[in-house]
Structures are given as C-alpha cells and as structure tokens.
Steps between C-alpha positions, in 0.01 A plus 500: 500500500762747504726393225195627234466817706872574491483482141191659452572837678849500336358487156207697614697779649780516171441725262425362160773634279743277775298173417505515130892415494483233184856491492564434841254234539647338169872481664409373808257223325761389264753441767290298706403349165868448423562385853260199446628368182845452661355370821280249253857403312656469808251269593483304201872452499486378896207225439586399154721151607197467851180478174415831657202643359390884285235493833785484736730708360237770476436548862866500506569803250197669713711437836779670313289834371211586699595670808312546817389863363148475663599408873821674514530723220288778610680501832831484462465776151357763697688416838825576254386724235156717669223595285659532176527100517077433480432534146763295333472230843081495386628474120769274542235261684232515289701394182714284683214249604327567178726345309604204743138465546473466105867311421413195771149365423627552106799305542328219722244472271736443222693207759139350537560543859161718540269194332286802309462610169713821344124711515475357905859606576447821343188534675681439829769732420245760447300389849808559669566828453121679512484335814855574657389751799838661404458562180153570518595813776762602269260542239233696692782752597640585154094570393463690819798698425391522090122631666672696798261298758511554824325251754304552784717640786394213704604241252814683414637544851404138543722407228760729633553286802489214313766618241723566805477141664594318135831503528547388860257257449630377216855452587362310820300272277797432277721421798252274644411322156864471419539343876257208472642429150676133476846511404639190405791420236511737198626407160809743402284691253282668810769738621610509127133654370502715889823648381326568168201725704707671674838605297417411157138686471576825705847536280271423154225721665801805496573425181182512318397850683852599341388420185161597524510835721596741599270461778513685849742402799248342754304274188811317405601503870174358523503253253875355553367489910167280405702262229729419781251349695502158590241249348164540614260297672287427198773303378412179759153593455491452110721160600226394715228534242693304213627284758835510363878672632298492829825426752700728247314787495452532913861471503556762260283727659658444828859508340458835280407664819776363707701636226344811450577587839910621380361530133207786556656651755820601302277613218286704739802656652606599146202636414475723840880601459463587085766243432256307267602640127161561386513543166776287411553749225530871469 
C-alpha cells in the first residue's frame, strides 16, 4: 500500500515536461535489455554440458538484470540524491518491470514451460502489467500531472504518510524476505550473473546515457544508483511460478545483496562525492 502511493505522488507531483524524457527512458531500457542478454548467454554457456533448459536460464538472465528498484530503489535514490532522484527512480521502474514483465512470459512461452498458447501468454503478459499496483499508481500520476489534479486533502495527506513509511518498510521487508530465504549450494554461474547486476549493468547503464544524453547530473546519478541494485525479489517469485531455478534464484537474491553491501555502497559514495564521471564523454 505504500509502494503505489510513493510512486503515485512522485509522478503526480513532477511536472510534465520532466516525465516526457524518451531518450532517457530508451538508455536505461536498453541497458537493462543488454544486461539480460548477457546474463541469458551466461546462463546458457553454464547449463549447456547439465541439459539445462531456455526456462532456466531465463530466470537466470532475470537474476542478473532486474534489480530490487521497487523495495529499495526509491529509498536508497532519494536518501543519496533528494528530490531530483523521483522522476527518473518512477521512470526507471515503470519501464524496467515493463519489459521484464513482457521478456519472461515471452520467452517461457517459447521454452513451453508456461503450457499456453502464444495468444494466452500474450494475454498474461498483458494481465500482468494493468494489474501491477505499481504500475498502475505510476500511471495515475503521470495523467494527474498531464490534467494538473489535485486530490482531496484528506486523501492526499493520507498518501503523504504513506509515501513516507515505503521505504522503511520496504527495506525491512526485503531484509526479512531475504532472511527466511534457503541458501543451499549454488552453481558457479549465481555469483557470476550477481556480478553481472551489479558491475556490468550500472557500468553499461553509464555508457548508454553517454551516448544517448546529455542528460542532467542527478538522472544519470540516478540511473547508474538503481542499475546497481541487487536482483530483486521477483526473481524467486517468477522461479516459484514456473517451478524452475527455484534453489538458484533464492540464492541469488540472497547473494547479490550480500554483495551489494561493498558494491552499492562504493557507487553511492561516488555518486555523493562527484567522483562518478557522468557523462563518460565531454
């Protein structure tokens, strides 16, 4: 419940001009984009002599290129980075999970491991996101932002209090979640694709908003913070429905934040101390 109204009164409360950043959201896409096809090689390579499957190694490449942006993501951005981090944290979300939410039904569907037709996965891809509560918020801010809509002051102060509780709440959730995970013996490719997330996509994230900007100091600040983020929760929970990578992907969610831990922290305190080259190129 206060995830969607974080993201809602960000969006809500940006002007419109910041949200309609087509360049920005294209950079940041494409290097999560790019992030999965070498997790997905990666994985291929790993299971290729074990008859590992296209099933498998897809909620591998997702373990190494969608980041916890929704639980610790909002947090940590605007703990580092202040207001200037909201927009591109709400836009960096939304087209994140839109197109993990698209690439893994699509890809299990094509490795049979969904049992439905092409229309069936397509319409599940399509359920999922109309009915994501994030995504859903996300949308109702940037139209009551485009219509300059203003709630009622009782709902909006409600949603104030509950905008300021997501990120403590969150980051207690994701420590107890990660807790209770079962860690048993991890093929070598785990901290292999958890090195991925965290090095590999933040350093390809600075490189396409090099090539794509110029784009302000705190949105590429932004965006190299949330691609260093280690892999999110929805990674075991996609496992668990296809019922495959199941052991894998609780230990790679409990690994990439083990990791993250000397990883995030360097490249937060290179972000707060400008030592981050952002762009690469001037």
């Amino acid at each position: 419940m206060a995830l969607p109204a974080l993201f809602y009164r960000i969006l809500a409360q940006t002007p419109l001009e910041q949200l309609n950043q087509a360049r920005f959201i294209l950079a940041t896409t494409l290097s999560t984009f790019a992030a999965f096809v070498l997790a997905l090689a990666i994985a291929l390579f790993a299971r290729r002599h074990r008859g590992g499957t296209l099933a498998e190694a897809t909620i591998a490449a997702t373990a190494g290129s969608y980041g916890n942006v929704g639980y610790m993501g909002p947090g940590l951005a605007l703990s580092t980075l202040g207001s200037d981090a909201a927009a591109p944290v709400a836009l960096i979300f939304c087209f994140d999970s839109l197109l993990l939410f698209s690439l893994v039904p699509s890809l299990m569907a094509v490795a049979g491991s969904s049992r439905k037709s092409a229309l069936a996965a397509a319409g599940d891809v399509v359920r999922r996101i109309v009915t994501n509560p994030f995504l859903v918020a996300s949308a109702l801010g940037a139209l009551s932002a485009a219509l300059h809509f203003e709630p009622p002051v009782a709902l909006d102060r409600l949603m104030g209090f509950l905008q300021s509780s997501a990120a403590p709440c969150a980051l207690f959730v994701l420590g107890v979640t990660v807790a209770l995970r079962p860690f048993e013996r991890v093929p070598w490719e785990v901290p292999a694709l958890a090195l991925v997330k965290l090095t590999v996509h933040p350093a390809i994230a600075l490189l396409m908003l090099s090539l794509l900007g110029p784009f302000a100091g705190p949105w590429m600040a932004t965006a190299v913070l949330l691609a260093a983020l280690p892999p999110a929760l929805n990674v075991f929970v996609m496992a668990r429905q296809y019922d495959v990578w199941v052991a894998q992907a609780s230990g790679s969610v409990l690994i990439g934040t083990l990791m993250s831990v000397v990883t995030l922290t360097a490249i937060m305190w290179a972000v707060k101390t400008q030592a981050l080259p952002l762009p690469l190129f001037h």
